[in-house]
C-alpha positions in Angstrom: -78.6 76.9 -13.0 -78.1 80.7 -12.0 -78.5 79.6 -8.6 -76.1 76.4 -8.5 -73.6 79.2 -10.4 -73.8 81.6 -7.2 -72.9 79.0 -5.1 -70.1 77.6 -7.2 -68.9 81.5 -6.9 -69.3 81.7 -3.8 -67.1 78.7 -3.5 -64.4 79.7 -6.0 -63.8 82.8 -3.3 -64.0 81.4 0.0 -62.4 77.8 -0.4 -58.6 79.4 -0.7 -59.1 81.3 2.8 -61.7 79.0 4.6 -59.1 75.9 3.6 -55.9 77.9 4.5 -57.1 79.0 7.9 -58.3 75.6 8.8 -54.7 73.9 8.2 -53.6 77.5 10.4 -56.1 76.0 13.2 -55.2 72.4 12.7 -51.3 73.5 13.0 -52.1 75.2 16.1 -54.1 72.5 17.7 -51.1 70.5 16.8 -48.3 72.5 18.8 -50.9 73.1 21.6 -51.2 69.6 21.9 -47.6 68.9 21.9 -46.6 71.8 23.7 -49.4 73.0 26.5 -46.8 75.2 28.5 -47.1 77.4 25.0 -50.0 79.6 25.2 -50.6 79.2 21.2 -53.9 80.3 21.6 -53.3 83.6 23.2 -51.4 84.7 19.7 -53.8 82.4 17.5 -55.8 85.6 16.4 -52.4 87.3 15.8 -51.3 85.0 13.3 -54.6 84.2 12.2 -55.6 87.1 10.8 -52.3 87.9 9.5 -52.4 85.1 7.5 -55.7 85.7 6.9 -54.8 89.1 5.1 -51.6 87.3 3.4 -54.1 84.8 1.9 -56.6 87.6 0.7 -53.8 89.7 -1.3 -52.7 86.7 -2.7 -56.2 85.6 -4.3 -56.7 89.0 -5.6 -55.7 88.1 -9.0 -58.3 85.3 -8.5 -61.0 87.2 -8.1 -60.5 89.1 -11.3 -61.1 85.8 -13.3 -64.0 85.1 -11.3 -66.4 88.4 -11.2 -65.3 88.2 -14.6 -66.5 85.5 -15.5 -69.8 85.7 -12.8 -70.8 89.2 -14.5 -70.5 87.4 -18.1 -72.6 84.0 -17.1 -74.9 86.4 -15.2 -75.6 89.1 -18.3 -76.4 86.2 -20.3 -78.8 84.9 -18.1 -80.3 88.7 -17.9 -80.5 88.3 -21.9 -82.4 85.2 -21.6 -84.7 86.5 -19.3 -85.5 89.7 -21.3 -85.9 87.9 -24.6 -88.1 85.3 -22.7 -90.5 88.5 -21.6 -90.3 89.8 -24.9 -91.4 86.9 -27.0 -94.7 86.7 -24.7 
């Protein structure tokens, strides 16, 4: 369970950014398409990781609830653990 929680975590952090810049890519492939006398790809890492730091300010708050809540699932599985060692 510990380990299907890290991944959920790992989840709950990434998705926001991972699903944001791949509507950013998708948007660009679009007006690339459309457009091929535009050179969108010689400013895609401009915009990208501008919105890529946009996107990480804005899950801050986020990330509170979830090391929060990681650092309370994980101490109780510590507990377990030591009371499992101690009863043997």
């Amino acid at each position: 369970t510990t380990l299907l929680f890290a991944i959920t975590s790992a989840v709950e952090i990434a998705l926001p950014l991972m699903g944001s810049l791949f509507i950013i890519n998708f948007v660009l492939i679009l007006i690339a398409k459309n457009a091929p006398q535009l050179n969108v790809f010689m400013n895609a890492y401009v915009i990208k990781i501008t919105c890529g730091i946009l996107f990480i300010a804005m899950s801050v708050p986020m990330l509170g609830y979830v090391f929060k809540n990681m650092t309370d699932v994980l101490l109780e599985e510590y507990t377990k653990l030591f009371n499992f060692f101690l009863t043997m």
